[in-house]
N, C-alpha and C positions, 0 to 999 in steps of 0.2 A: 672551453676546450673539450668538456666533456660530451657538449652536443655535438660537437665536430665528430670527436672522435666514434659517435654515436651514429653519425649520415654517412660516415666512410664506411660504417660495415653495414648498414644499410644499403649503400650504391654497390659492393661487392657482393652482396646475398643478391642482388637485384639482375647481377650481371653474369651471374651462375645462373640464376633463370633463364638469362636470355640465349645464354652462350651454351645453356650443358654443363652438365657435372666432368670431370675426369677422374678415371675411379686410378688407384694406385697399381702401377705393375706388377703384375701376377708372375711365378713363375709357373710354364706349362711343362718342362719335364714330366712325362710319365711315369707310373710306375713300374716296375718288372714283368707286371702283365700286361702292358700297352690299354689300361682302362681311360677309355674316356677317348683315344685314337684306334683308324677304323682303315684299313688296307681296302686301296680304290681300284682297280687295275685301270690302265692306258694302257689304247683306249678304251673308254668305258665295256665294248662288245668285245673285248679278248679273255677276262676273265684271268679270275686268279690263279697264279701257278703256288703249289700245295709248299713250296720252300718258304718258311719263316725267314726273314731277312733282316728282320729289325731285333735291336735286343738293348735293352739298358744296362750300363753299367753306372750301379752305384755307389760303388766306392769312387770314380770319378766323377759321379754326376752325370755322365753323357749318351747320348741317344746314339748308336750305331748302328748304321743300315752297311750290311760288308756288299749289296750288290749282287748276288748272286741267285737270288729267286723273281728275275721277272723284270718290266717297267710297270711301276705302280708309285702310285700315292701313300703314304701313310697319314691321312685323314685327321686334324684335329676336331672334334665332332660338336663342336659348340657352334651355332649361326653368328657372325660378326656383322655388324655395321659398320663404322669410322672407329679405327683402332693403329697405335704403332704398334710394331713388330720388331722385338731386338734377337737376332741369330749369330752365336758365333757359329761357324764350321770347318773343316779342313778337309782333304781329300787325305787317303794313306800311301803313299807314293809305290806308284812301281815301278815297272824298268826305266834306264836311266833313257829320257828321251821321249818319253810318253807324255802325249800333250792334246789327250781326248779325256781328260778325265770331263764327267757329266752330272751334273744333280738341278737341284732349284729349289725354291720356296715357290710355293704359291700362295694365291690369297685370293679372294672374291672366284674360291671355285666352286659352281654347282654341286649340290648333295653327292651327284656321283661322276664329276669331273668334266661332263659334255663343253661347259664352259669355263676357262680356265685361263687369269692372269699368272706369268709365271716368271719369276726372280730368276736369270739364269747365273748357275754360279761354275759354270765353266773356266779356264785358263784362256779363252779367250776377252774376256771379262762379264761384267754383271750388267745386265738390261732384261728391261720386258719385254714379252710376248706372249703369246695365245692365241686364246677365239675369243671375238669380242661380240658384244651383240649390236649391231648397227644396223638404225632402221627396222628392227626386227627378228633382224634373219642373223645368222653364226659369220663372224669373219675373220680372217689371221692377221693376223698383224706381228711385225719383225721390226723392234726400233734398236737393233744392233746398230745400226748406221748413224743412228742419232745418239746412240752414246758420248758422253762428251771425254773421258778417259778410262784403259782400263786400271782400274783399280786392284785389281783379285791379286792376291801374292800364289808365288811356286806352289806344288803339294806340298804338305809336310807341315804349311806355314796355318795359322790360325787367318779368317778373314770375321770383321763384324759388320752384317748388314741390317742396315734399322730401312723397316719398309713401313711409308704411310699410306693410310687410306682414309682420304676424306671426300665425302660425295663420290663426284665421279674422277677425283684427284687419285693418282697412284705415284709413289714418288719413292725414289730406293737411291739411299748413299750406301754408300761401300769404305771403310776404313776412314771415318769421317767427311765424305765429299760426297755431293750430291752427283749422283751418274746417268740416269733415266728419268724421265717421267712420263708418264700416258695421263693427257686430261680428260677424256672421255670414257672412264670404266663405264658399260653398260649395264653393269651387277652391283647395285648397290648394295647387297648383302648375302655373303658365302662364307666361305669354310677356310681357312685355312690349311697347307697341307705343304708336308716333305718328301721330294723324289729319289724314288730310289731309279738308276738307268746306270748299273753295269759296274761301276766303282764303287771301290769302300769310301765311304764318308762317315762324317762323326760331325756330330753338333750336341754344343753345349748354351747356357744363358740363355735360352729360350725365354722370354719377359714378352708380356702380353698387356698394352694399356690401353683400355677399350674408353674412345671419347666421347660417350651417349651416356 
């Protein structure tokens, strides 16, 4: 029984070689000074407008962008390979009737955003798009169509999005259901990043578990 028990964790030490480590969920919340997150502008040649838009609140834990300086990235500035991504977030509602609220996740985005997968987390619901690299050269891609349901709740409401990234796998549920997938990322390792485009938003559980 004991050699058994001895080859079992032998065949699992064996299969952690083979397979990769997976390191434990991090949380990425910053701190009050935004250290270690890095403001991108969209598109990268417009530049930054001089309004701070991001601010942590710490006694609730949450990262809020109110919207009001600019369309930009807020940069998580670590380089990623194959990692999930756990985000709650919510929009702040406004007039009764409003139904352009705007933000995203991104992932597998270039140092300073020219190439960019992106989490939409609109009211119309959540899917990917961007500029992919195919064949070479930059291309857009919209798989709104290919969404299979929208998931995203009202303003006001909390949503949680877990987005994976394996190879050239992209894969995003929304409130436990899987919604989108792109099988051909052409970046296999970028940056992570939160949009800021006009609404206030707030996200919180920011969890980070990198699978290399």
């Amino acid at each position: 029984m004991a050699d058994m028990k001895l080859l079992l964790v032998l065949l699992c030490a064996g299969a952690g070689a083979i397979y990769g480590q997976t390191a434990a969920a991090v949380d990425l919340m910053p701190d009050e000074s935004l250290h270690g997150w890095t403001r991108i502008p969209i598109p990268p040649v417009d530049g930054l407008q001089p309004k701070m838009q991001w601010h942590v609140d710490t006694a609730r834990h949450v990262l809020v962008c109110t919207g009001d300086g600019g369309h930009e990235w807020l940069r998580y500035d670590k380089l990623l390979g194959d990692f999930v991504l756990d985000v709650d977030w919510r929009f702040t509602p406004r007039a009764p009737g409003e139904k352009r609220y705007n933000s995203g996740i991104g992932v597998r985005l270039s140092q300073y955003g020219e190439i960019w997968y992106q989490a939409q987390t609109g009211l119309s619901g959540g899917y990917f798009f961007g500029n992919n690299i195919v064949d070479g050269a930059l291309q857009r891609f919209n798989l709104s169509k290919q969404m299979t349901e929208n998931r995203v709740k009202p303003a006001g409401e909390w949503n949680h999005y877990e987005i994976r990234a394996v190879g050239p796998q992209l894969t995003l549920a929304i409130n436990g259901a899987v919604v989108s997938e792109l099988p051909n990322c052409g970046l296999l390792r970028g940056y992570i990043g939160l949009e800021a485009e006009h609404y206030e938003v707030t996200f919180q559980n920011l969890k980070l578990q990198t699978l290399e």
